[in-house]
N, C-alpha and C positions, 0 to 999 in steps of 0.2 A: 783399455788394456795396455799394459805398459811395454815396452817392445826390452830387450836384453836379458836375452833367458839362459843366455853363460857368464859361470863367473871367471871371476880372472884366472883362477887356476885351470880351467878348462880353456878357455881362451889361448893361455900363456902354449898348451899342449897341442893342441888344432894350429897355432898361427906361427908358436915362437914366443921364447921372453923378448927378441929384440924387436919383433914388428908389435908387442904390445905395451914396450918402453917408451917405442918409434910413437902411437898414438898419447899416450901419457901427456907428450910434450907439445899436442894439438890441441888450440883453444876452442871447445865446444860452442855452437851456435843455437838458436831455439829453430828449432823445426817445423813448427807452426800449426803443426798438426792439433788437430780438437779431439781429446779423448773426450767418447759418446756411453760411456759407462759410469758417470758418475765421480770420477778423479779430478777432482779441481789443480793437480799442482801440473807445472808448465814443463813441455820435454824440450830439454836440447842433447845434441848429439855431435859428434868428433870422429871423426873416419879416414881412415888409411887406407892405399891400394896394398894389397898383400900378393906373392906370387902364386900361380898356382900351375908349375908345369904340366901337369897332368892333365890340365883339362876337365879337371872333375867334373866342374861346376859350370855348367852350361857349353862345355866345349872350351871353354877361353880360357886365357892363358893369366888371368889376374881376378881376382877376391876382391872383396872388400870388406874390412874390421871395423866396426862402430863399435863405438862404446856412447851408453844412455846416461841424462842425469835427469834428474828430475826434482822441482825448484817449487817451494811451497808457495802462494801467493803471498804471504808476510815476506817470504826471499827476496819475491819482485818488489813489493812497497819500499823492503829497504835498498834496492838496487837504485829507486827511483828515487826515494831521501838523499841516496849518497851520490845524484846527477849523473845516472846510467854506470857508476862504477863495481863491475860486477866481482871485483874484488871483496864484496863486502861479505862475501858469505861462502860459505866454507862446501868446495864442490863435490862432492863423492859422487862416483860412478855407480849408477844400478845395476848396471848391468852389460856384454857386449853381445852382439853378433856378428855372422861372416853371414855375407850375403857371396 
């Protein structure tokens, strides 16, 4: 199951355009996580601390905004041809959450 079930407009209106420009400019990592449903492609993920005065969210005073990609195994063959340069392939977000 793929994790990032808001999209950017919903994101942009919960977080902010600038805490989700602020992530934009954060380089995604692989998460290592094993999807058990049958999804062969690979997740990585990109996360920001966001404020949260209120305390909404557990009591605490900071969020967190992930934004998901998710990477087909041809993405990684060619990451691995071009000698781990992950520049080779063209990154779109699936999706974000606020934890």
């Amino acid at each position: 199951m793929r994790h990032g079930n808001l999209t950017r407009n919903e994101a942009i209106e919960l977080a902010g355009v600038a805490a989700v420009e602020d992530l934009d400019a954060v380089d995604c990592q692989p998460t290592g996580r094993v999807q058990c449903d049958g999804d062969t492609d690979v997740e990585y993920a990109a996360s920001i601390g966001i404020p949260d005065p209120e305390g909404y969210y557990d009591g605490d005073d900071t969020r967190t905004l992930t934004a998901y990609y998710y990477t087909t195994p041809s993405d990684m063959d060619a990451i691995a041809a071009a000698g781990g340069d992950e520049s080779v392939i063209d990154w779109v977000i699936h999706g974000y959450e606020i934890d």
